[in-house]
Every structure is written in structure tokens, then in C-alpha cells.
C-alpha positions as CSV (number, residue, x, y, z in Angstrom):
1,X,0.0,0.0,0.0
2,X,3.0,2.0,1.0
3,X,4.0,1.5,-2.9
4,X,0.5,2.6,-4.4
5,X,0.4,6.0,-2.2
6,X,3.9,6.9,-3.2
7,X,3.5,6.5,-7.4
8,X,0.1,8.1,-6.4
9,X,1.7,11.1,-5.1
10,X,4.2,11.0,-8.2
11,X,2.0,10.4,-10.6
12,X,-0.5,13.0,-9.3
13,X,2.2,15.7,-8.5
14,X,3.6,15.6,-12.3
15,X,0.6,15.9,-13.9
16,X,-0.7,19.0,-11.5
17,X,3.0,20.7,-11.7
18,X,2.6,20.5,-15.5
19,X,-0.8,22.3,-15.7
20,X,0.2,25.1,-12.9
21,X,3.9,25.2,-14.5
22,X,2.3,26.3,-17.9
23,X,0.0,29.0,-15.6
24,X,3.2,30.4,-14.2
25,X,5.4,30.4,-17.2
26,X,3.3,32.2,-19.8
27,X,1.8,34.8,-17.1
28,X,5.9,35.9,-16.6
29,X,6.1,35.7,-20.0
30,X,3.2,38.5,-20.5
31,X,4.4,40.4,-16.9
32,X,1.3,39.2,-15.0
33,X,2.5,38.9,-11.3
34,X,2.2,35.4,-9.4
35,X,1.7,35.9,-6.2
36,X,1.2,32.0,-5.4
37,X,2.7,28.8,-6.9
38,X,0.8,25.7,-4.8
39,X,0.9,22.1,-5.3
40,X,-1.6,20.2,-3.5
41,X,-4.8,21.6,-1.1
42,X,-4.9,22.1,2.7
43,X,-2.8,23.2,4.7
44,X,0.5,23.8,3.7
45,X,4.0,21.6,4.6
46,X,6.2,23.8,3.2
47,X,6.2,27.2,1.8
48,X,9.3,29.9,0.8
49,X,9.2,33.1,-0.6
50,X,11.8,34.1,-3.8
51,X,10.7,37.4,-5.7
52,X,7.4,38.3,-5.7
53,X,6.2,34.0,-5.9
54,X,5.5,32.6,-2.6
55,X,5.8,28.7,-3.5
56,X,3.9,26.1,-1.5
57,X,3.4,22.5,-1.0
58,X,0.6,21.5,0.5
59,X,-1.0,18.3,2.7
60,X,-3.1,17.1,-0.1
61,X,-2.1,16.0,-3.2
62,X,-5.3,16.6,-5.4
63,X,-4.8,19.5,-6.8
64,X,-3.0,22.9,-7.2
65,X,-3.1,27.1,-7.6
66,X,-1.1,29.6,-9.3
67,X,-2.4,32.9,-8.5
68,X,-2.3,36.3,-10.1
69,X,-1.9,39.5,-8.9
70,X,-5.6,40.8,-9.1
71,X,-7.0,38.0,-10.2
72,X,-10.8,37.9,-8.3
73,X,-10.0,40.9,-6.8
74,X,-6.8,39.3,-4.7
75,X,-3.8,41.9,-4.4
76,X,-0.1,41.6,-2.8
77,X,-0.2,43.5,0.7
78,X,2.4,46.3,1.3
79,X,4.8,46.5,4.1
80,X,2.0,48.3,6.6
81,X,-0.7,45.1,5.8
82,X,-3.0,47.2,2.9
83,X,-3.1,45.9,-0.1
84,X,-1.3,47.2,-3.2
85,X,-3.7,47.9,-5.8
86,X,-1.1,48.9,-8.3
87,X,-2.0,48.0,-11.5
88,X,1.6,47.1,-13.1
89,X,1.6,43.3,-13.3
90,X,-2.1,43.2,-12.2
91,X,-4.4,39.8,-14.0
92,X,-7.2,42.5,-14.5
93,X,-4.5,45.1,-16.6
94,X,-3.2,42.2,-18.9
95,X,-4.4,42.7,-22.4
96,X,-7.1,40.1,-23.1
97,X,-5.0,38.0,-25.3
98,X,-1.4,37.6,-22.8
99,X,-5.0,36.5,-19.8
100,X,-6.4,34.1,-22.7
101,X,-2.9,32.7,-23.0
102,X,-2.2,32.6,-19.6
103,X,-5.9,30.6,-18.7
104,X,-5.2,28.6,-21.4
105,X,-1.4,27.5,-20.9
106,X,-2.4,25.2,-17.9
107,X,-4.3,22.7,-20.0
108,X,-2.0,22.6,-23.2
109,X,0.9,22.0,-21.2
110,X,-0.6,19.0,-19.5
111,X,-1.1,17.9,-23.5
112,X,2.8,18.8,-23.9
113,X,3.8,16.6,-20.8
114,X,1.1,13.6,-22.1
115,X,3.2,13.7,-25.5
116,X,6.4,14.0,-23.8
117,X,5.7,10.5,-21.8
118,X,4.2,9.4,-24.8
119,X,7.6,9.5,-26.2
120,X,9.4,7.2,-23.4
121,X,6.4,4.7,-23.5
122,X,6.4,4.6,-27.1
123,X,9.9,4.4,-27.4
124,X,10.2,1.6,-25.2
125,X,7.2,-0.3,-25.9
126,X,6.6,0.5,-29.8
127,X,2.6,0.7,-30.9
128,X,0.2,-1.8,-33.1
129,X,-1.3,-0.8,-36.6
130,X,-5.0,-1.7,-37.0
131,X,-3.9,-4.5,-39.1
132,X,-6.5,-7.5,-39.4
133,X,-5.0,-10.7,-37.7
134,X,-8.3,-12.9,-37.3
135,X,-11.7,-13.0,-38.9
136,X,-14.2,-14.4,-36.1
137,X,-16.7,-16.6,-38.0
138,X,-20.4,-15.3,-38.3
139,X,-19.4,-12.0,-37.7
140,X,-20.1,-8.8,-39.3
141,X,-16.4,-8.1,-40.6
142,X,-16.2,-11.4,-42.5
143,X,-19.9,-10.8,-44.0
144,X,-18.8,-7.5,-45.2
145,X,-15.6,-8.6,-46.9
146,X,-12.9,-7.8,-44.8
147,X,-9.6,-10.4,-44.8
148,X,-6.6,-10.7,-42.4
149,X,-4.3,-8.6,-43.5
150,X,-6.5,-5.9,-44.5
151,X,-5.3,-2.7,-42.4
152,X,-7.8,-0.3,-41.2
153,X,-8.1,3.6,-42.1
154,X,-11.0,5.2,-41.3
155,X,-13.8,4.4,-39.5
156,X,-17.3,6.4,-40.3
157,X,-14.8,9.4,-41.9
158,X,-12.9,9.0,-38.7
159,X,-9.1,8.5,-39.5
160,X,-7.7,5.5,-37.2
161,X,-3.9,4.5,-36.9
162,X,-4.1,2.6,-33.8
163,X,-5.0,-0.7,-32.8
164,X,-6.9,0.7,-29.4
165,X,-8.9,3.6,-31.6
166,X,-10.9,0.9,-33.4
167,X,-11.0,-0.8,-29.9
168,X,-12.5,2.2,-28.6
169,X,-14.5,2.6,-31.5
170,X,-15.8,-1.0,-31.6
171,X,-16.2,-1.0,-27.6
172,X,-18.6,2.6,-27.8
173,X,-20.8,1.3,-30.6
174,X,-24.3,1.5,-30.5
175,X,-25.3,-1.0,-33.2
176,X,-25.4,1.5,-36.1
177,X,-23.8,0.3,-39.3
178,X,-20.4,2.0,-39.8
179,X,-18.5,2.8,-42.9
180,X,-15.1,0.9,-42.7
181,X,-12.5,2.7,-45.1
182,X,-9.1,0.0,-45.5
183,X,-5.8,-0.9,-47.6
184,X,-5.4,-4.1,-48.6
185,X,-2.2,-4.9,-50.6
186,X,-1.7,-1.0,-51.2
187,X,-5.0,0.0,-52.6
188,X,-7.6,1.6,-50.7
189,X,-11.2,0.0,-50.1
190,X,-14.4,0.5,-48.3
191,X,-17.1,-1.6,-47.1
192,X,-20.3,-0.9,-44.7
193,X,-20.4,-3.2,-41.5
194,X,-23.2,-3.0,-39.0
195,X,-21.8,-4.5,-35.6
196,X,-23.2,-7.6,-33.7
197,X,-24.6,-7.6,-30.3
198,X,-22.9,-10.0,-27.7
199,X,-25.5,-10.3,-24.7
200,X,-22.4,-12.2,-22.8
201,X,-20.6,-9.0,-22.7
202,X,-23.5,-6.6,-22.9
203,X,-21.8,-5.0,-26.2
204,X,-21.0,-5.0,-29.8
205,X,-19.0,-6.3,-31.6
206,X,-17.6,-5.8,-35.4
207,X,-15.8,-9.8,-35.6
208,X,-11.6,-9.3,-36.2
209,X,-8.8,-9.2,-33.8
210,X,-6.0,-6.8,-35.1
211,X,-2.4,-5.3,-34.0
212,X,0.5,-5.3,-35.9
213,X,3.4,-4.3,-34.0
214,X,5.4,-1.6,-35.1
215,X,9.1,-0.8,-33.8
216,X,9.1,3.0,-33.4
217,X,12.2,5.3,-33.8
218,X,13.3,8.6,-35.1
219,X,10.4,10.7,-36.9
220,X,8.0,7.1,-36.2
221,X,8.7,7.5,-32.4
222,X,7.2,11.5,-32.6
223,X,4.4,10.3,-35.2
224,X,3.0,7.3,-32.9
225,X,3.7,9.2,-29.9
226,X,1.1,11.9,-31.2
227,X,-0.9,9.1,-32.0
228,X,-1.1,8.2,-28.7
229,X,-2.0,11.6,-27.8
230,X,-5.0,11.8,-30.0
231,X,-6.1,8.5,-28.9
232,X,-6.3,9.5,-25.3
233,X,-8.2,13.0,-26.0
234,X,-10.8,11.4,-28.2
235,X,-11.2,9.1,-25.5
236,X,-11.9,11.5,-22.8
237,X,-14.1,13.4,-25.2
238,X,-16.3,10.4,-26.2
239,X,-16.7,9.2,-22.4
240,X,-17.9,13.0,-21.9
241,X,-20.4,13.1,-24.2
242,X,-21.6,9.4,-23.4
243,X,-21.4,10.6,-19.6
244,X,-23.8,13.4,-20.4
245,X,-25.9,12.2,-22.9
246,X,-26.6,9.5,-19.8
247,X,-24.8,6.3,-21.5
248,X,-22.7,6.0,-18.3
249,X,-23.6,6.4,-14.7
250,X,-21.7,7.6,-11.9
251,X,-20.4,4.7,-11.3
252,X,-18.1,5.6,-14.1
253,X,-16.6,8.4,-12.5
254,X,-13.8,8.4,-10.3
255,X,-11.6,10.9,-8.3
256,X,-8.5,10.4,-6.3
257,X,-9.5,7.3,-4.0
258,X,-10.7,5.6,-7.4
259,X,-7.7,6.4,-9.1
260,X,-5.4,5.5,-6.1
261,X,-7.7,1.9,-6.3
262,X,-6.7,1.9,-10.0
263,X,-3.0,2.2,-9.3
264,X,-2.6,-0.4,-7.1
265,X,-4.5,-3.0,-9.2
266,X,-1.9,-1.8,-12.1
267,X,1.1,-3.0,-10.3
268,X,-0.3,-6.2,-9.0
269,X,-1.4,-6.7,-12.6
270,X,2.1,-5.8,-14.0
271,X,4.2,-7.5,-11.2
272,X,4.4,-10.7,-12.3
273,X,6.1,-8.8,-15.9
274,X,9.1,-7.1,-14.4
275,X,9.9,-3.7,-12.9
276,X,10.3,-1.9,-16.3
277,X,6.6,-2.8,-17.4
278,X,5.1,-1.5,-14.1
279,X,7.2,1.5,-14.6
280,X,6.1,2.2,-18.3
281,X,2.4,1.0,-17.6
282,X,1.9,4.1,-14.8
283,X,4.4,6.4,-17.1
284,X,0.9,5.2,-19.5
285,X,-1.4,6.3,-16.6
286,X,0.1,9.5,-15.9
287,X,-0.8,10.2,-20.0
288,X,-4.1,9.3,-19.5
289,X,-4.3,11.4,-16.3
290,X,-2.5,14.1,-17.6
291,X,-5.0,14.3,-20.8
292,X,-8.2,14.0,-18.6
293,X,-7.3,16.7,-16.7
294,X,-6.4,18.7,-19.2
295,X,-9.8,18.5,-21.2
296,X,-11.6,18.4,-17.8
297,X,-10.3,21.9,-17.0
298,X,-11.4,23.5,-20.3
299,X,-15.2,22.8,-20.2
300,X,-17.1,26.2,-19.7
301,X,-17.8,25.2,-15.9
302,X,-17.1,28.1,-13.5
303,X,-13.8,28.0,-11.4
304,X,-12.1,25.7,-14.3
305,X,-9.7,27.3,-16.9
306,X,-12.5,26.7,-19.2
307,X,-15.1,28.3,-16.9
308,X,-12.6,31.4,-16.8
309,X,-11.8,31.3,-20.7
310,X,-15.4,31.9,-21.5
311,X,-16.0,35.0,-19.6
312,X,-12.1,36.2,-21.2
313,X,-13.9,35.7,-24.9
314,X,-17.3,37.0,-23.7
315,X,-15.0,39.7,-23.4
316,X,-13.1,40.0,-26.8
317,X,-16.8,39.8,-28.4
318,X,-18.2,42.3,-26.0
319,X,-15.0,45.0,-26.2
320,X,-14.9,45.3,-22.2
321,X,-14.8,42.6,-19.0
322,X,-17.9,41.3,-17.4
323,X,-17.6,43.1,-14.0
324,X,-15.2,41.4,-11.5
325,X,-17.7,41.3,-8.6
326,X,-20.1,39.6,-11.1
327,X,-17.8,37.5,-12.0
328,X,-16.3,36.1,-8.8
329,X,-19.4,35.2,-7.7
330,X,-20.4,32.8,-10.8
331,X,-16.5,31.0,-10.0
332,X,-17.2,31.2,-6.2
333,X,-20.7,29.0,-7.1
334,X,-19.2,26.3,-9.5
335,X,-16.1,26.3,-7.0
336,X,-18.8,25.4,-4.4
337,X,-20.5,22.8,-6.8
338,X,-17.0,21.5,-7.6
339,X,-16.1,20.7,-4.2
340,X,-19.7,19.2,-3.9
341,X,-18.9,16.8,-6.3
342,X,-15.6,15.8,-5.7
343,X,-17.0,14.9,-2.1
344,X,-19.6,13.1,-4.0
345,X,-16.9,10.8,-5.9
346,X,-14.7,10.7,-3.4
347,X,-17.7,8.8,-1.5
348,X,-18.7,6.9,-4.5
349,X,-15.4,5.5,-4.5
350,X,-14.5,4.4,-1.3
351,X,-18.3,2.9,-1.3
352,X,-17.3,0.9,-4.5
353,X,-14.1,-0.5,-2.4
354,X,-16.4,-2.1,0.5
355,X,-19.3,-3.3,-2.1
């Protein structure tokens, strides 16, 4: 258990110090002042002071902060205790664009640190082509033509280059009949394919196995390591919309106890493979993490990056900011529903551990 708490911390900590670290760096790039730069949420373990940043670390490890002079009204306090509401370096003074690109930065770079461990797990590991291997008899794919050997393309105008995006594909199907674009010996083909229903596994399924392994270095390694990226963001977007159009129910969702669960079920998984594979399978994790949280925090919910980015282009459309007081209390509300939530999942998990 000891194990599971510490890549938990790791894991966690890298992906939040990505998204804050992409706050911080593009506000001092555009001379926005930070007056905090926190990891974590309670109360604090250690804290120092250089320049004008006060850094922190803090109990919790769910979670971070970076924030800007004058950002909801929050100032630096002089010498004598009042605040300093000079504007130089002040959130509120920042031209619209350097505060969009500041908002902004804390999602992308968690997309930058996904590819960047993309890169070690693909380099290591390699990827698989959606080549056909095996034709499952009475299935849709060998009634609609398909052969081993045939590699697929495109799925319903969807381009695919990975084994686990037709997986996905193939696992989120709803029974509708799905145009299936492919190469066989070079030359490009197409067939329709409507997927058949397994009541075993409660889902559908199109009839082939495929993978193809394929060795990746030099340009291949950055090509299939983007790959990967894509994979994971249409993943999180597609479990979004199911999660909201009500094709998945809260016991889909999980926070930091569910994830912690998660972690510890990966290296008993991987233990019997070696040390390396339970290293690259949680470097795999933290890309899936680091992508979720990144998408999470740009939906147009109050108190997220995306919640703040709306109001920023509300104001390039409208020529001048929504007022601040207005403003702080719509975050202040969805921070409140927020927290309401996460105490909602965090239960839902820990009742999912003693079902």
C-alpha cells in the first residue's frame, strides 16, 4: 500500500505541476505577477518566498493554484498590511489576449507533458497498426468482406492509426452500421459493417482481432507518440459526451481514491512482468491522467480554466470585461459545486471498495 500511495503522489504531483507550470510560465512571460505557486490543497507543509512568488506545498495531493496579482480581486499587501492595488503586473490590466494565454497554458501543457511520456512509452514499448490478424466466423467483418491482412483507415470518416482507436470505437458502438475505409495490398477500399450484439458482454462487436506491432524510432517514435495523444483526447471526449448524454452512470466516475484503487490494481497486474513494465504502464497512466485533466479543466464550468476562458472571450466579443464582482461570484458558485462533487466521488469510491 505504502508503494501505491507513493507512485500516487508521483504520478498526481507531475501531472498538476505540468498544468500550474504552464500558468506560471506564460503569465511571466506577458508580466502578470504570481503571487502563489501551490501544489496540492490544505494546509501547507512547506512554503518559501523568492521574488514576488510565494511557493507552497501542501497536505493534499489533489490539486494545485497559481495565482495572479488581481485575479478575483486578490492583491499583494504592502509593508504596513493594505493591499497594493497597483495595477503594473495586475491579471485585470493584462491585455485580453497575454489573460487568454495565460488561462489557457495550464491545460496545453498537461497535452505537452502527455506527449512528452508518450515518447518514453512509445519508445520503449513501440505501438500496433490496426492490421487484421483474425476474422471471427459469423461475424459482421467477414460478412462485409474484410480479410486478415486488411489494415484499417478510417472508421465512419474517422481516421484510425491505432490498434486501441478501433478498440475504442468497436467498444462505444451502438449498433449503427459503420462505414469501414481500409488498404489491402496498397490500394484503398471500403465496405459498410453493421456490428453484432454480444448479450455475454453486454456490447458489440464488429468480428476481427487486429495489432501489428510496429518498432518506433526517429520521426515514427514522434508520429506514434502523437498518435497516442490523439487516442487519449478522443477518449476523454467520447466518455464526456456518453457521460452526459446518460450512456454512463456515476459509477463511471472516479476521483483520487478511485484512481489510487486503479493504481494499485496496475502493479499487482504488471508485477508478475518485471519492474520496467510496471514502470512504463503508470508512465501510460500518468498520460491518461495528464490528458483528462487537461480536457476536464477546459469545459465552460465556472472555477475551471475553461469556466474562466469563456468570460475572457465574452469579453473579446463584447469589447470590455464582465464586471469582476459579477464575475467572482459565478467561480465562487461552481467552486462550491465543484467541491460538492468531488466529495460526492470521493464517497462513491470508497463505497465501490467495500461493495
Amino acid at each position: 500500500m505504502l508503494v501505491t500511495l507513493i507512485v500516487f503522489i508521483l504520478v498526481f504531483s507531475v501531472v498538476v505541476i505540468a498544468h500550474e507550470l504552464g500558468h506560471f510560465l506564460i503569465a511571466k512571460l506577458n508580466g502578470i505577477r504570481v503571487l502563489e505557486f501551490a501544489i496540492g490543497m490544505g494546509p501547507a507543509l512547506v512554503k518559501f518566498t523568492k521574488g514576488e512568488t510565494k511557493y507552497v506545498l501542501r497536505l493534499l495531493p489533489f490539486g494545485g493554484a497559481c495565482m495572479f496579482e488581481g485575479e478575483d480581486g486578490i492583491y499583494s499587501s504592502r509593508e504596513d498590511g493594505k493591499e497594493d492595488k497597483k495595477t503594473a503586473g495586475s491579471f485585470a490590466e493584462a491585455n485580453v489576449w497575454a489573460r487568454i494565454a495565460t488561462v489557457f497554458a495550464g491545460p496545453f501543457f498537461n497535452i505537452i507533458l502527455a506527449f512528452l511520456l508518450s515518447l518514453i512509452v512509445v519508445g520503449f514499448s513501440g505501438s500496433v497498426k490496426p492490421t487484421i490478424n483474425s476474422l471471427m466466423e459469423g461475424y459482421p467483418a467477414e460478412e462485409a468482406g474484410l480479410e486478415v491482412g486488411d489494415v484499417i483507415t478510417k472508421i465512419d470518416g474517422e481516421r484510425v492509426h491505432l490498434q486501441s482507436e478501433v478498440t475504442l470505437i468497436s467498444a462505444m458502438s451502438r449498433g449503427n452500421s459503420m462505414k469501414i475505409e481500409f488498404l489491402r495490398d496498397g490500394e484503398k477500399h471500403e465496405t459498410l459493417l453493421t456490428p453484432k450484439f454480444s448479450e455475454e458482454d453486454n456490447r458489440y462487436y464488429m468480428g476481427f482481432t487486429i495489432g501489428e506491432y510496429v518498432e518506433c524510432k526517429g520521426l515514427k517514435l514522434i508520429q506514434y507518440s502523437a498518435y497516442e495523444v490523439r487516442y487519449w483526447l478522443n477518449a476523454t471526449v467520447k466518455s464526456l459526451l456518453m457521460l452526459v448524454q446518460g450512456q454512463l452512470s456515476k459509477d463511471d466516475l472516479s476521483g483520487p481514491v478511485g484512481i489510487a484503487v486503479t493504481i494499485d490494481e496496475t502493479i499487482e497486474q504488471t508485477k508478475p512482468y518485471g519492474l520496467p513494465t510496471t514502470i512504463l504502464t503508470m508512465i501510460n497512466f500518468a498520460v491518461l491522467l495528464s490528458v483528462n485533466l487537461g480536457v476536464m479543466n477546459l469545459l465552460p464550468i465556472p472555477a475551471l480554466d475553461g469556466g474562466r476562458l469563456l468570460f475572457l472571450l465574452i469579453e473579446v466579443v463584447r469589447g470590455k470585461p464582465i464586471p469582476p464582482e459579477k464575475e467572482g461570484i459565478v467561480h465562487f458558485i461552481g467552486f462550491v459545486a465543484l467541491m460538492v462533487l468531488m466529495v460526492f466521488v470521493m464517497y462513491n469510491d470508497i463505497a465501490r471498495i467495500f461493495a
